[in-house]
N, C-alpha and C positions, 0 to 999 in steps of 0.2 A: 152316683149309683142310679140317677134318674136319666133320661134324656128324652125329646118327645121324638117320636119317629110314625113319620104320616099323621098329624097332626094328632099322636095319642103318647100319652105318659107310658114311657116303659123302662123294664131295670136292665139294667146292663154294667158289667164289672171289667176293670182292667186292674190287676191281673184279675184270671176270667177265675172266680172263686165263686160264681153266681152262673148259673146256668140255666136259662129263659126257659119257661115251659113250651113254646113255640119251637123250640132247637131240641126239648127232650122229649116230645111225643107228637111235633110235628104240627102245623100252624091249623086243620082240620080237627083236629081232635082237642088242641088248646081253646077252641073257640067254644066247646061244647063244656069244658072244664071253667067258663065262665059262669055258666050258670050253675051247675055244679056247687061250685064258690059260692053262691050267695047266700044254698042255703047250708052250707056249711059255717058260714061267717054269723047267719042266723041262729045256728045252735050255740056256739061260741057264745055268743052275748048273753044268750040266757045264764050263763056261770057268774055273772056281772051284778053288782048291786043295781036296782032299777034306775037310780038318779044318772050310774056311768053305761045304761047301757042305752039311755037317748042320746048321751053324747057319742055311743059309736055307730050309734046308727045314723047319722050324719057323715057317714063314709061311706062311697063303695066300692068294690073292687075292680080292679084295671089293670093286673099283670102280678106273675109272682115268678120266683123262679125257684130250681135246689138249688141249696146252699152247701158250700164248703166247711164242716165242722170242727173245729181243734180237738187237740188229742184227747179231752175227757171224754169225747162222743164221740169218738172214732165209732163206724158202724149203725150208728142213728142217724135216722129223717131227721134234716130240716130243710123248711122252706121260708122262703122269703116273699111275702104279702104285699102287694104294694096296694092301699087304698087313697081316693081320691075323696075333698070332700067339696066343696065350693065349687073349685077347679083345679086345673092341673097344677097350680100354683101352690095349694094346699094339700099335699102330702102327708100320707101316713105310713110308716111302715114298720109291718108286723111282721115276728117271727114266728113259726111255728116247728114248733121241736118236739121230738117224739122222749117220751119217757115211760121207763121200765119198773116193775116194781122193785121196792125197796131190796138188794141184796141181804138184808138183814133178816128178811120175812123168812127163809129157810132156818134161821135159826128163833127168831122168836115168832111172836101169834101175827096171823094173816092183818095185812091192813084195816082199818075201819073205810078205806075209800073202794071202791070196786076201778075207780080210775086213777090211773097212776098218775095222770095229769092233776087232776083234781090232790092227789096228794102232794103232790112238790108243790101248786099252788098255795097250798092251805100251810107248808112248810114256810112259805118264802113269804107270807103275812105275819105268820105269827114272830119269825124273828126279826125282821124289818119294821122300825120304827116308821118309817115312809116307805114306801117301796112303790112299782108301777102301778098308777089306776087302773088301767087297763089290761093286767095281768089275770090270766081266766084260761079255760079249759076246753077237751073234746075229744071224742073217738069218731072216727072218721077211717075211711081208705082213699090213701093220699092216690095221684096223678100216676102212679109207679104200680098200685094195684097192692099196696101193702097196707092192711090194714092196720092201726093200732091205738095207742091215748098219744095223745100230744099237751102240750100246754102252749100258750099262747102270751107272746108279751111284746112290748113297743122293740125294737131292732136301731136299741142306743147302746151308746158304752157306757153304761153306766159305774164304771171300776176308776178308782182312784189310784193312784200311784206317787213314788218320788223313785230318782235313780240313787240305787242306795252306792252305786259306787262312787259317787261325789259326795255322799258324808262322813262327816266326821265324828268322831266316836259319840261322842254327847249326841249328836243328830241321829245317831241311828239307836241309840238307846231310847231318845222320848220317840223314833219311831217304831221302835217295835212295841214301848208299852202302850201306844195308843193303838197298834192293831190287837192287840190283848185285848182292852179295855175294850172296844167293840166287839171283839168276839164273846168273851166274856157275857154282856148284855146281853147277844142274843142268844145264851143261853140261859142266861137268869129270865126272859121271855117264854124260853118253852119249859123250860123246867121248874124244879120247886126252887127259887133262891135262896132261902132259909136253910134249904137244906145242903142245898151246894157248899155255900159259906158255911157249913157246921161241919161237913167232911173233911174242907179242904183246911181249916183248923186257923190258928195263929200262930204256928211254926213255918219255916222256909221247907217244909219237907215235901210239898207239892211241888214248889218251882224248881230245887234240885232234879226231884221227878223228873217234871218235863223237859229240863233243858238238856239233860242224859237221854231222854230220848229223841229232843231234835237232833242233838249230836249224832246218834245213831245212825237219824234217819238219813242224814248227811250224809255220813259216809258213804250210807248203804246205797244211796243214786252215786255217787262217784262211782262205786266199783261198779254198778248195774250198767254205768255210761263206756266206763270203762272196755266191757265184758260187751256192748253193742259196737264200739268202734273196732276193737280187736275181729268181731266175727264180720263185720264189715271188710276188714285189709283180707280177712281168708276167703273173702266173696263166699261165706253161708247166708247171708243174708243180703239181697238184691240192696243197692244205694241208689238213689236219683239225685244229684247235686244241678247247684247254680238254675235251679227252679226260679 
């Protein structure tokens, strides 16, 4: 994702899922979005506890590019940060991602955050037993002339996995009750857990619950899969293949 070109650290993607700020507003006006950056990188930190925002200020900026978002963000900024600290040897890279308010606010009361970044940050602490240091916040208008909140976090994979199609039954049962058992936590983190466990009772009548409705939900992406590949053979909706 790095490579140095003219003796300076720059991002670069194959396949191209990253798109250099020099190639999207032209190597003139990227030079000007350097400075830009720093002190955008300076507000950012301030959302930071003090102790983590001397360690980020030990970075600075040195190229960023748009990023390619999967499908929950279809339609959202992100960008990709890349800061330098020592030298080019030391690497850091950040994501920044634009976030919306909560779809929920139209039906209940307005956030306590005025930034939505600031809100999914303060989300993704309080259910995370560990989660990024360096996870913080900003309103800014990005490189594109679009203003909005973003949140900001290290540009790792931080996702766990197993391929559930090589287990075997026992194996995929203690895997799903240990995704449970973590989900679960981080909701007894944001919510009342006394109370949770007094709803959810000491009868099986929750877990029938839910399981009737991942069934549901199951089927209901099948036939929705279904109902996209059908209007695809009718060509109503345009397809790009072998991308």
């Amino acid at each position: 994702m790095t490579r140095v070109v003219d003796g300076q650290l720059r991002l670069v993607s194959d396949p191209p899922l990253l798109v250099p700020i020099d190639e999207l507003v032209g190597e003139g006006e990227a030079r000007s979005h350097k400075h830009q950056m720093a002190a955008l990188i300076d507000g950012y930190r301030e959302s930071l506890l003090p102790s983590l925002q001397v360690l980020a200020a030990r970075f600075r900026y040195a190229d960023m590019a748009r990023k390619v978002v999967g499908v929950g963000s279809v339609g959202l900024r992100s960008w990709v940060v890349l800061m330098v600290g020592r030298n080019r040897d030391d690497p850091l890279m950040m994501q920044v991602k634009e976030a919306q308010h909560s779809v929920l606010e139209r039906y209940l009361r307005p956030s306590a955050f005025t930034n939505a970044g600031q809100r999914v940050v303060v989300g993704q602490r309080l259910m995370q037993a560990s989660g990024d240091i360096l996870l913080g916040w900003l309103h800014t208008v990005g490189p594109d002339g679009h203003e909005g909140d973003y949140y900001v976090r290290q540009l790792l994979d931080w996702k766990g996995s197993l391929t559930v199609e090589s287990m075997t039954p026992q194996m995929l049962a203690d895997y799903g009750r240990s995704c449970g058992e973590v989900l679960a936590r981080a909701h007894a983190r944001t919510g009342d857990s006394i109370a949770i466990a007094a709803y959810l009772g000491t009868s099986d009548a929750a877990d029938i619950a839910f399981t009737r409705f991942a069934e549901a939900y199951a089927k209901r992406n099948e036939r929705d899969y279904a109902a996209l590949q059908e209007a695809a053979r009718d060509h109503r909706v345009p397809v790009a293949r072998d991308l």
